[in-house]
Every structure is written in C-alpha cells, then in structure tokens.
PyMOL Python script that loads the backbone (N, CA, C, O; Angstrom):
from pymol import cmd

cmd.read_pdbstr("""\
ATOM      1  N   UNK A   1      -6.096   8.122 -11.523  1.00  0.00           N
ATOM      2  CA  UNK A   1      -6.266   7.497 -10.217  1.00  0.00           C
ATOM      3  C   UNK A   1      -6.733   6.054 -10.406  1.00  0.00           C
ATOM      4  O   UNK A   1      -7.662   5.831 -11.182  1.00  0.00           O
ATOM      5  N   UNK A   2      -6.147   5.082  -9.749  1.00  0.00           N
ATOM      6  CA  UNK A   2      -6.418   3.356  -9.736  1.00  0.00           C
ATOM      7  C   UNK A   2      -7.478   3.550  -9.138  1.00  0.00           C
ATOM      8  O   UNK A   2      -7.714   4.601  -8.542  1.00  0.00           O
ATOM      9  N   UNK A   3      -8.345   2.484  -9.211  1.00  0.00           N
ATOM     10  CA  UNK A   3      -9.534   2.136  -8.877  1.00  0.00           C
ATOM     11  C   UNK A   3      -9.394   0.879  -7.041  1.00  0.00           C
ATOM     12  O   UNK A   3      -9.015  -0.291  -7.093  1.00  0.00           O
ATOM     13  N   UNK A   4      -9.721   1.445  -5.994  1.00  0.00           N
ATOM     14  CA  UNK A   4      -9.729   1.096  -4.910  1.00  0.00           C
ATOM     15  C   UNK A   4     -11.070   0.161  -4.704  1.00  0.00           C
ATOM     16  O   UNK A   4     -12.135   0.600  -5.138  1.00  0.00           O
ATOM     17  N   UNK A   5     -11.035  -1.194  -4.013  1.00  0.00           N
ATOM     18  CA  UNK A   5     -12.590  -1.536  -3.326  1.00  0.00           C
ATOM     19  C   UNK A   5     -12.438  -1.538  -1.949  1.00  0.00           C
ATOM     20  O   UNK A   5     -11.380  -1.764  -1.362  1.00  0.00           O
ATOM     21  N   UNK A   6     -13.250  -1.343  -1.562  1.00  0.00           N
ATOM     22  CA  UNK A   6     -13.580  -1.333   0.015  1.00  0.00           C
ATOM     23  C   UNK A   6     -14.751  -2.072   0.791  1.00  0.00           C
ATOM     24  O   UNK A   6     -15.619  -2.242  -0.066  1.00  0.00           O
ATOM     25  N   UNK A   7     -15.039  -2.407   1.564  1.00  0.00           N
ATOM     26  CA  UNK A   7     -16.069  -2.890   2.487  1.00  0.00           C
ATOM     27  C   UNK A   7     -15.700  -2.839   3.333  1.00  0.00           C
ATOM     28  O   UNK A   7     -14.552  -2.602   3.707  1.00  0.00           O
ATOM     29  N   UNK A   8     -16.897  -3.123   4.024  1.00  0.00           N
ATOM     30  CA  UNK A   8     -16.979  -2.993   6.311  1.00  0.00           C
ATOM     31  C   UNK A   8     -17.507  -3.884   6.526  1.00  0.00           C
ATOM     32  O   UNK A   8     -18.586  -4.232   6.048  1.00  0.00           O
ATOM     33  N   UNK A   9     -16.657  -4.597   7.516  1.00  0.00           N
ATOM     34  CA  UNK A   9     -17.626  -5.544   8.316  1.00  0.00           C
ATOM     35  C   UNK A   9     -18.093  -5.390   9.431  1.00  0.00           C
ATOM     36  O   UNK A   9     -17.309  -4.774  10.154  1.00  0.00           O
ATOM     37  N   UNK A  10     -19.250  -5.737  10.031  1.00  0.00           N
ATOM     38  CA  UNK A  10     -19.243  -5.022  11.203  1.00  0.00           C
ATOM     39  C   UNK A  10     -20.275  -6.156  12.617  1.00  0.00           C
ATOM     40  O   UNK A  10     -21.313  -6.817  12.621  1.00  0.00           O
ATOM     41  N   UNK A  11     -19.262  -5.826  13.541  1.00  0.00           N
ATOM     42  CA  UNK A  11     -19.878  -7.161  14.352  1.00  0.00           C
ATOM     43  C   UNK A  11     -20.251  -6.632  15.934  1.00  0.00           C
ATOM     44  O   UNK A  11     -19.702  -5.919  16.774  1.00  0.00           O
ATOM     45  N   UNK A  12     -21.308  -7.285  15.847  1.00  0.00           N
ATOM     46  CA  UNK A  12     -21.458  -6.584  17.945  1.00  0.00           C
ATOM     47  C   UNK A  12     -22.199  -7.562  18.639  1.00  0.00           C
ATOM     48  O   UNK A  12     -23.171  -8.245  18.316  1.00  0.00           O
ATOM     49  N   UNK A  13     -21.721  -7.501  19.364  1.00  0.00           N
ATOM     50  CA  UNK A  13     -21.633  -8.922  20.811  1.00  0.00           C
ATOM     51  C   UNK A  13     -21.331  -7.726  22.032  1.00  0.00           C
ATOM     52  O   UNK A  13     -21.499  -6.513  22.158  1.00  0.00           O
ATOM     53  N   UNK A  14     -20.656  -9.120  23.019  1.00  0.00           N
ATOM     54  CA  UNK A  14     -19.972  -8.401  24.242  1.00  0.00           C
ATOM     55  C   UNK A  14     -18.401  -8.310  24.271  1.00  0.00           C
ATOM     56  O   UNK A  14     -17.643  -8.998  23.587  1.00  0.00           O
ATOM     57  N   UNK A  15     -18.040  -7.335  25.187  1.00  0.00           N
ATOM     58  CA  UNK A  15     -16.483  -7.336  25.152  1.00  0.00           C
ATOM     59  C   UNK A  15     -15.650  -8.214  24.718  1.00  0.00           C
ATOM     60  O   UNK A  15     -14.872  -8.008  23.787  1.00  0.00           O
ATOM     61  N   UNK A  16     -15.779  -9.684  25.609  1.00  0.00           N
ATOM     62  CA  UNK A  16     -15.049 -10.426  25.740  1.00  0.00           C
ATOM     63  C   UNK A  16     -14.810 -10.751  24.045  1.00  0.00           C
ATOM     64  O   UNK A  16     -13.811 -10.683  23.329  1.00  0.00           O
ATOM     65  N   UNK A  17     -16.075 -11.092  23.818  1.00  0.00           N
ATOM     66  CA  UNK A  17     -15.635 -12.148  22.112  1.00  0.00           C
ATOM     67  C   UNK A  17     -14.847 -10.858  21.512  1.00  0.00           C
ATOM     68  O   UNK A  17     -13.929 -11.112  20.733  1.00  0.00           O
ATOM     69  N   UNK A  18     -15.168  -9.297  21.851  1.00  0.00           N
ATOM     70  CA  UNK A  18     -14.583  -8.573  20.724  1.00  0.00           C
ATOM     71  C   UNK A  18     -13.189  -8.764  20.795  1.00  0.00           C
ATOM     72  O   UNK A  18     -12.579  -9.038  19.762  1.00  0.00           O
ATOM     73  N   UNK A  19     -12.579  -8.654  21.908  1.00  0.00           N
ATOM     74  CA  UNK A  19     -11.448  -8.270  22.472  1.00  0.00           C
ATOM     75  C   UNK A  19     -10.812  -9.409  21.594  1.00  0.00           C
ATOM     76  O   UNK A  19     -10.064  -8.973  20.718  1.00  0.00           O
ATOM     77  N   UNK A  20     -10.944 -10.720  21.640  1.00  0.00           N
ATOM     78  CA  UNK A  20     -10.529 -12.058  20.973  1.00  0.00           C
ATOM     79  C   UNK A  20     -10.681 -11.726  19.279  1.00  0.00           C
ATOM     80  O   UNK A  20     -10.069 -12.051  18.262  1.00  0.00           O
ATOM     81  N   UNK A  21     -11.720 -10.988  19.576  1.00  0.00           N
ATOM     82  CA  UNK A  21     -11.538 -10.827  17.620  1.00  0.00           C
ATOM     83  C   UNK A  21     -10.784 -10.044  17.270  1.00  0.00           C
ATOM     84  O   UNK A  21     -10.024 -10.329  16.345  1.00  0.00           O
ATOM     85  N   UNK A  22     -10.724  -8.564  17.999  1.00  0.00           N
ATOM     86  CA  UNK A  22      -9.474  -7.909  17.580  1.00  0.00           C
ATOM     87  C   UNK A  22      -8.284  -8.445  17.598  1.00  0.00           C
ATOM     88  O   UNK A  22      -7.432  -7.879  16.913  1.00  0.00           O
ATOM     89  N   UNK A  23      -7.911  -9.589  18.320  1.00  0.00           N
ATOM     90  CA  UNK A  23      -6.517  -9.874  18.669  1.00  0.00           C
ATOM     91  C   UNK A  23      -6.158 -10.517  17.133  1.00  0.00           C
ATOM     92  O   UNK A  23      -4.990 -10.518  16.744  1.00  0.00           O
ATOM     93  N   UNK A  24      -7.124 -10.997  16.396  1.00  0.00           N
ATOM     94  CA  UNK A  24      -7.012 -11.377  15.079  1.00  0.00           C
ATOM     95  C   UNK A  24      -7.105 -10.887  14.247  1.00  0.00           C
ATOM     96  O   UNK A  24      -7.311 -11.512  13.207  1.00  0.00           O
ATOM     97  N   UNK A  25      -6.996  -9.404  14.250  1.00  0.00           N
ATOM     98  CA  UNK A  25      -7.447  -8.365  12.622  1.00  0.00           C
ATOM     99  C   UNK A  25      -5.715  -7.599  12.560  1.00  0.00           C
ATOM    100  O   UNK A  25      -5.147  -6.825  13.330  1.00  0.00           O
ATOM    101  N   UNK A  26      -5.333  -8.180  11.409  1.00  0.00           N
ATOM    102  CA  UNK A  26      -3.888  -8.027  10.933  1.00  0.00           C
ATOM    103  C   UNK A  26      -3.658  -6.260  11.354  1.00  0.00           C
ATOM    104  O   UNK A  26      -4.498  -5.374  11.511  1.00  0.00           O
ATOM    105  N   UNK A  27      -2.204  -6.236  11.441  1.00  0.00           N
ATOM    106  CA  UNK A  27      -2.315  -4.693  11.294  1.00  0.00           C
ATOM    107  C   UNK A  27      -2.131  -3.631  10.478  1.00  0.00           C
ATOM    108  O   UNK A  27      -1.782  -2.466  10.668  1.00  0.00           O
ATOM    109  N   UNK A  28      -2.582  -4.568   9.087  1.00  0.00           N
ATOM    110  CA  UNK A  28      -2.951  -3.825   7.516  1.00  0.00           C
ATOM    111  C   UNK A  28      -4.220  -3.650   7.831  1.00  0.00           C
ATOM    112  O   UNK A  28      -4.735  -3.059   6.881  1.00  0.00           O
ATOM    113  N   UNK A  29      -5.065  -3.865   8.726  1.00  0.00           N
ATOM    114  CA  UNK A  29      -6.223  -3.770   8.466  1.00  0.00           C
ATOM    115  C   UNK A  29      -6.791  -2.759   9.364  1.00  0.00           C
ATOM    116  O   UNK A  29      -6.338  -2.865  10.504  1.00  0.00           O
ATOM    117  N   UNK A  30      -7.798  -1.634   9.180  1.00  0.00           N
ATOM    118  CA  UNK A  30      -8.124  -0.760  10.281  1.00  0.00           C
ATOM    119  C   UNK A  30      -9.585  -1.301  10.459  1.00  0.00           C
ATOM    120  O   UNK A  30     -10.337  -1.954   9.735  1.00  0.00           O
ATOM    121  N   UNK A  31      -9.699  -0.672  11.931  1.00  0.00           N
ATOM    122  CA  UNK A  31     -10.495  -1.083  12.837  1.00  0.00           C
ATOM    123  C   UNK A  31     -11.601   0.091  13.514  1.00  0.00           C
ATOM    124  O   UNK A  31     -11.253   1.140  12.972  1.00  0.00           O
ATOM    125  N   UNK A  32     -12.466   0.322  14.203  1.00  0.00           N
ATOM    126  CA  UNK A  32     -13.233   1.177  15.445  1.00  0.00           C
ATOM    127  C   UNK A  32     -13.953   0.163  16.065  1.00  0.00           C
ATOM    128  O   UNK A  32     -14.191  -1.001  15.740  1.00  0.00           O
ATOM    129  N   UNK A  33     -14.236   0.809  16.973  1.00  0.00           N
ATOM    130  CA  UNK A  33     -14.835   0.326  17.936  1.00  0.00           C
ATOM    131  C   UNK A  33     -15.760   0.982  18.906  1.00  0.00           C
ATOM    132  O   UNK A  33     -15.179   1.602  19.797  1.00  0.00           O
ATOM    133  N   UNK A  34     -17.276   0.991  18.946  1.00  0.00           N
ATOM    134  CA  UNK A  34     -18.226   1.267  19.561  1.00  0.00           C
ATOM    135  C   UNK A  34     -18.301   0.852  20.625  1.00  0.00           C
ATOM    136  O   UNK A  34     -18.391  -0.360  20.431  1.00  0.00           O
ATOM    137  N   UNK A  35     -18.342   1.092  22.159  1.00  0.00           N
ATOM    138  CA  UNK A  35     -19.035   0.301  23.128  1.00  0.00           C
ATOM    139  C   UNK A  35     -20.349   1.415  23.431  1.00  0.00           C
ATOM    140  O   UNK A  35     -20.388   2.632  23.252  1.00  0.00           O
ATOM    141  N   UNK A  36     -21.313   0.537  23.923  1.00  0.00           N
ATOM    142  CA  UNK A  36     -22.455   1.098  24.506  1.00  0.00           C
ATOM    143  C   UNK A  36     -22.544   0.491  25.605  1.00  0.00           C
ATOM    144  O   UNK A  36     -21.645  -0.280  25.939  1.00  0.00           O
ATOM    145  N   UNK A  37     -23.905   0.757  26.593  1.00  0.00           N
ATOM    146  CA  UNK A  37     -23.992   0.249  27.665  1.00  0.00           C
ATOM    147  C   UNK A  37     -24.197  -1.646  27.560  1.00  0.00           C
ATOM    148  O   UNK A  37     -23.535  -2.349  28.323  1.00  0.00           O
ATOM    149  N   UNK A  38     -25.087  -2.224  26.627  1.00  0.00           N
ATOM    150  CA  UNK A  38     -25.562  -3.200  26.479  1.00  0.00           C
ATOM    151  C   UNK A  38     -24.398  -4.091  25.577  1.00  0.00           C
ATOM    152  O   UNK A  38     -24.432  -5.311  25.734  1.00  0.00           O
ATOM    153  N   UNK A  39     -23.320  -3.496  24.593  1.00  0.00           N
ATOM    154  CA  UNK A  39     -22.567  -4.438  23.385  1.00  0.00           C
ATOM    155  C   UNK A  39     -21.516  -3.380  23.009  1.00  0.00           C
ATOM    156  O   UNK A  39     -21.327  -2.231  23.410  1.00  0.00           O
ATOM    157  N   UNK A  40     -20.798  -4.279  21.957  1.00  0.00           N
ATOM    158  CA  UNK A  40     -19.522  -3.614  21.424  1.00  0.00           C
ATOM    159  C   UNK A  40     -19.981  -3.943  20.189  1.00  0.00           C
ATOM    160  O   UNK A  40     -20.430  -5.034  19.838  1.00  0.00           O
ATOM    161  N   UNK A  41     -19.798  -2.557  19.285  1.00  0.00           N
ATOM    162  CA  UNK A  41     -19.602  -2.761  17.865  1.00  0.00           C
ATOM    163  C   UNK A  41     -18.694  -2.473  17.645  1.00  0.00           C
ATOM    164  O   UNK A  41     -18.131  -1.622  18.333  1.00  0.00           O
ATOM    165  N   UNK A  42     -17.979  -3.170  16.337  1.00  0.00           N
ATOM    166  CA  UNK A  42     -16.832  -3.343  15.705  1.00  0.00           C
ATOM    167  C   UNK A  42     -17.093  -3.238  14.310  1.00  0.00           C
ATOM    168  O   UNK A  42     -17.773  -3.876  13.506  1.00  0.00           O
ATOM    169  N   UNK A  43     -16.469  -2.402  14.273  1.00  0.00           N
ATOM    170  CA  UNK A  43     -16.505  -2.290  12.492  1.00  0.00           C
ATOM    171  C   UNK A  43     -14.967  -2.516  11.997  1.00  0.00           C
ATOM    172  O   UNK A  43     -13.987  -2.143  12.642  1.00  0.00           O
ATOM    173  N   UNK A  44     -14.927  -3.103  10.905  1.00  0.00           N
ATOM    174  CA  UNK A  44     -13.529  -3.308  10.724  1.00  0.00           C
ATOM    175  C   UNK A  44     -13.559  -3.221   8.785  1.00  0.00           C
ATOM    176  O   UNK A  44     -14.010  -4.010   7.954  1.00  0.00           O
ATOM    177  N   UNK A  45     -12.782  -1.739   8.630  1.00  0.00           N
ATOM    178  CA  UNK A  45     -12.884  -1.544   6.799  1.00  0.00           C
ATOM    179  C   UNK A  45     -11.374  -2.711   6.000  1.00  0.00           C
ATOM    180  O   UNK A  45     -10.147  -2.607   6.017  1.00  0.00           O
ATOM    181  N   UNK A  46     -12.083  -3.452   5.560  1.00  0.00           N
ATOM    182  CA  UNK A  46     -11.284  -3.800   4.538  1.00  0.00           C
ATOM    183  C   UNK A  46     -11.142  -2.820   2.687  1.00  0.00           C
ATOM    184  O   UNK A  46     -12.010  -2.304   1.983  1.00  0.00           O
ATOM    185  N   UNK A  47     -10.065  -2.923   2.567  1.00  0.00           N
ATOM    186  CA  UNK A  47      -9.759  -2.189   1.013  1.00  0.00           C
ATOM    187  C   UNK A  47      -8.884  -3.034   0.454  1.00  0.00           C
ATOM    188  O   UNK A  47      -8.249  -3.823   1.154  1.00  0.00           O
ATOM    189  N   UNK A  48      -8.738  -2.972  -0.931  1.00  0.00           N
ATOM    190  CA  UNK A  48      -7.874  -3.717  -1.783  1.00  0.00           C
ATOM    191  C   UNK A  48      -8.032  -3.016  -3.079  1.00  0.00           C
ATOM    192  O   UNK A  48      -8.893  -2.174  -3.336  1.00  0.00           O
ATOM    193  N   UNK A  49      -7.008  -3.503  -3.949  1.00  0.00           N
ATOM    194  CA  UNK A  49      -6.998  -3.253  -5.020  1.00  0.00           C
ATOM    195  C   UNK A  49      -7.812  -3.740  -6.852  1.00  0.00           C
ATOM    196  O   UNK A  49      -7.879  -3.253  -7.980  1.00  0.00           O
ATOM    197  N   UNK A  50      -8.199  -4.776  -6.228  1.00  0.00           N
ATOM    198  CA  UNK A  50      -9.265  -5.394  -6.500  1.00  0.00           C
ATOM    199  C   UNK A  50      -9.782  -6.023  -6.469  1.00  0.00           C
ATOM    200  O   UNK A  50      -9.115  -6.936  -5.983  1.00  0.00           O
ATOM    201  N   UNK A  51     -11.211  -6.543  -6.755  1.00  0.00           N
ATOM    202  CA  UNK A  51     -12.472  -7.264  -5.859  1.00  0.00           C
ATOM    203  C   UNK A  51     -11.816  -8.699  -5.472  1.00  0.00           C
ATOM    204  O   UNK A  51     -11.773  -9.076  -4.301  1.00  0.00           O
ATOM    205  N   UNK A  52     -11.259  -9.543  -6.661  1.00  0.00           N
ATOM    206  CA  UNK A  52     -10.515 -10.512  -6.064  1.00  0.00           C
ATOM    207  C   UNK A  52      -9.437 -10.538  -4.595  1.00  0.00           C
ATOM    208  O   UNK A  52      -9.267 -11.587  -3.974  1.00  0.00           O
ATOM    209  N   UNK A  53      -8.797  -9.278  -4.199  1.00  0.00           N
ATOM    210  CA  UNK A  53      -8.399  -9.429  -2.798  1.00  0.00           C
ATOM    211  C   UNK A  53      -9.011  -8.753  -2.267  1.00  0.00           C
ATOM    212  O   UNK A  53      -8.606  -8.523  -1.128  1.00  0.00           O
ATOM    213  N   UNK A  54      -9.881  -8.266  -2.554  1.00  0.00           N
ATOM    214  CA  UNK A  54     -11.264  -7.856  -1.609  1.00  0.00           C
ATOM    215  C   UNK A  54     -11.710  -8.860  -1.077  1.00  0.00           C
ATOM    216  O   UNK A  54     -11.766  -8.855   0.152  1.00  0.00           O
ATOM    217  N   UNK A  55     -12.040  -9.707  -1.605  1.00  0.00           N
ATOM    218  CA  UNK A  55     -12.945 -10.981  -1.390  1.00  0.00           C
ATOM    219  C   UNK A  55     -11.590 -11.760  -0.549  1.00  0.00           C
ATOM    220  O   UNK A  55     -11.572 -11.875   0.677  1.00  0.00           O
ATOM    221  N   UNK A  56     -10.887 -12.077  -1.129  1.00  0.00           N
ATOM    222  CA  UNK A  56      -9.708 -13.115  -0.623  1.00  0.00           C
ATOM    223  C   UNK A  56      -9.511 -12.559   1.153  1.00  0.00           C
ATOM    224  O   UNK A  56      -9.604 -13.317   2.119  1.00  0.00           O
ATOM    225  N   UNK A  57      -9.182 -10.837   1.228  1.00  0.00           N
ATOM    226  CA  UNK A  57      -8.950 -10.351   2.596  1.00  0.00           C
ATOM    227  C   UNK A  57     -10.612 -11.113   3.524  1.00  0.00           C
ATOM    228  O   UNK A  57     -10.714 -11.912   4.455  1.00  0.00           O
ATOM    229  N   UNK A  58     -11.407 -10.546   2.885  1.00  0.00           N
ATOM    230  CA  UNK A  58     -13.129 -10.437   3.663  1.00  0.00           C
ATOM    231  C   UNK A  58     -12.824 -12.130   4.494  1.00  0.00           C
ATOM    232  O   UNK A  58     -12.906 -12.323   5.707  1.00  0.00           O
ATOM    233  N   UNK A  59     -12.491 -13.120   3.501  1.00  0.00           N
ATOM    234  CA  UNK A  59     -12.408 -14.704   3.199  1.00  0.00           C
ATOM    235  C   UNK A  59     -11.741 -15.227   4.684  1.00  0.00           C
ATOM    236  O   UNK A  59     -12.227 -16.032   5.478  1.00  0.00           O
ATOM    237  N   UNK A  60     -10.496 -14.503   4.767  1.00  0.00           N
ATOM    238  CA  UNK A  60      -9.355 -14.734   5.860  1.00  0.00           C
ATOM    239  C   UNK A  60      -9.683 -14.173   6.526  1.00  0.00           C
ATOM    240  O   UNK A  60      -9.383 -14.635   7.627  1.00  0.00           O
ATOM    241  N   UNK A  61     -10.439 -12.924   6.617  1.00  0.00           N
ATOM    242  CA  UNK A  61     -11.004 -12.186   8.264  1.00  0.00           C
ATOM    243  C   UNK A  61     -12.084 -13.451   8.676  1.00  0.00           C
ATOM    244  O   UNK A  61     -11.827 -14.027   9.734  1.00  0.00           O
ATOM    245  N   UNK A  62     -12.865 -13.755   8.170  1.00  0.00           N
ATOM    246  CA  UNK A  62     -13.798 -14.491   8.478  1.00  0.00           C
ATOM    247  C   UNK A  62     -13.796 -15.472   8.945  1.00  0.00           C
ATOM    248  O   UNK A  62     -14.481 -15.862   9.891  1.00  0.00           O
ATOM    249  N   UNK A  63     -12.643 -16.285   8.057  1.00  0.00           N
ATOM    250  CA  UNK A  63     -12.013 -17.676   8.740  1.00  0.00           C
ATOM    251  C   UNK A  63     -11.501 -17.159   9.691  1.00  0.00           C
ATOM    252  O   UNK A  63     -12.166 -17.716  10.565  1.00  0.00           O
ATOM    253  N   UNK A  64     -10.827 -16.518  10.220  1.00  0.00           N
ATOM    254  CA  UNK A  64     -10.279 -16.116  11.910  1.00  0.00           C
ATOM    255  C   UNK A  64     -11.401 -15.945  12.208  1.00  0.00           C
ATOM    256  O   UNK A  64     -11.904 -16.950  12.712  1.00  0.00           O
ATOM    257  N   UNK A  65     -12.205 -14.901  12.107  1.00  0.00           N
ATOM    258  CA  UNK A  65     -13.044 -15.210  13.339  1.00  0.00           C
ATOM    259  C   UNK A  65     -14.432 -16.248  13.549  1.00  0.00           C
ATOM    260  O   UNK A  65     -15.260 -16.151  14.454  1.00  0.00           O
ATOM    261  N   UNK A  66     -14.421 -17.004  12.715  1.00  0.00           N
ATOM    262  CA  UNK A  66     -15.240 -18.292  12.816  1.00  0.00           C
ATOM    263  C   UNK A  66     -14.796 -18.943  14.211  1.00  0.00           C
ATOM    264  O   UNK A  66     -15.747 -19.449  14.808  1.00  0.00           O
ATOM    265  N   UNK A  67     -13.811 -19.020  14.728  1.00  0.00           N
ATOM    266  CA  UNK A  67     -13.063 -19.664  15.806  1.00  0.00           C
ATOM    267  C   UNK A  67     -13.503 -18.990  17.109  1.00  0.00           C
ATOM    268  O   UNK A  67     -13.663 -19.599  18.167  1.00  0.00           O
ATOM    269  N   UNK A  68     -13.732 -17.330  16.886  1.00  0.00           N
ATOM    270  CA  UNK A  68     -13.807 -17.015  18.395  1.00  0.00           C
ATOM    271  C   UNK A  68     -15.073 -16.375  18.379  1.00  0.00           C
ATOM    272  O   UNK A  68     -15.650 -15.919  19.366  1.00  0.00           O
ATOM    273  N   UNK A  69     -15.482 -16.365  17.182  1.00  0.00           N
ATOM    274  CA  UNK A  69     -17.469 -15.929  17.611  1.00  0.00           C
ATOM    275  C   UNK A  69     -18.251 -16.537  18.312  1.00  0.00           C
ATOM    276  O   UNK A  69     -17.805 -17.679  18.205  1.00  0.00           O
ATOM    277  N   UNK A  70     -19.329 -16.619  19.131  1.00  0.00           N
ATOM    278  CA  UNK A  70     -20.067 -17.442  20.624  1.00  0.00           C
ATOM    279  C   UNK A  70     -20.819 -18.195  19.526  1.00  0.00           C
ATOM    280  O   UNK A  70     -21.639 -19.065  19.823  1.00  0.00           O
TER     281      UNK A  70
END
""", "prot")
cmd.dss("prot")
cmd.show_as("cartoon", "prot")
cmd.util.cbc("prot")
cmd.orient("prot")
C-alpha cells in the first residue's frame, strides 16, 4: 500500500463568507459543513500523495480564500 497525506482545514464564520469559500474548493477536493445557531464550520480534507502536494494543494486553497475571508 502507497503511503497517502492528508490534512483538514477548518474554518467558521457566517454563511455568507462560507458560501463564497465553497464556491472556491475544486471538485477534487471534499468538503462538510457544520451550521449552528451562531456560525458555519467548514472543514475541508485535503489528501495527496505526498507532503510536497500536500503542501502545494493546502498553498492554493489558501490563496483562494485569502480573497473572500472578512
């Protein structure tokens, strides 16, 4: 068996910014989504094959959402 990496990122605000951030998470990439009464959490698992596009994916989620975080 190859060796997989993984991480989660995970972000909570209000609807609106989430809704804008999801519109930016590729659809290689899986997602959930928490709402509560007060916020939305978002967790979003990145995986790769190794740490270098681990890091490279984490890199490009981030730069997208630098743009639509408050």
């Amino acid at each position: 068996m190859s060796e997989r990496f993984h991480t989660t990122i995970e972000w909570q605000g209000n609807s609106n910014v989430a809704d804008r951030l999801i519109e930016q998470i590729p659809d290689t990439v899986s997602y959930t989504i928490e709402e509560n009464p007060d916020y939305v959490k978002l967790l979003i698992l990145v995986d790769a094959d190794d740490m270098k596009l681990l890091r490279e994916d984490v890199d490009r989620l981030l730069t997208l959402f630098s743009d639509y975080d408050e």
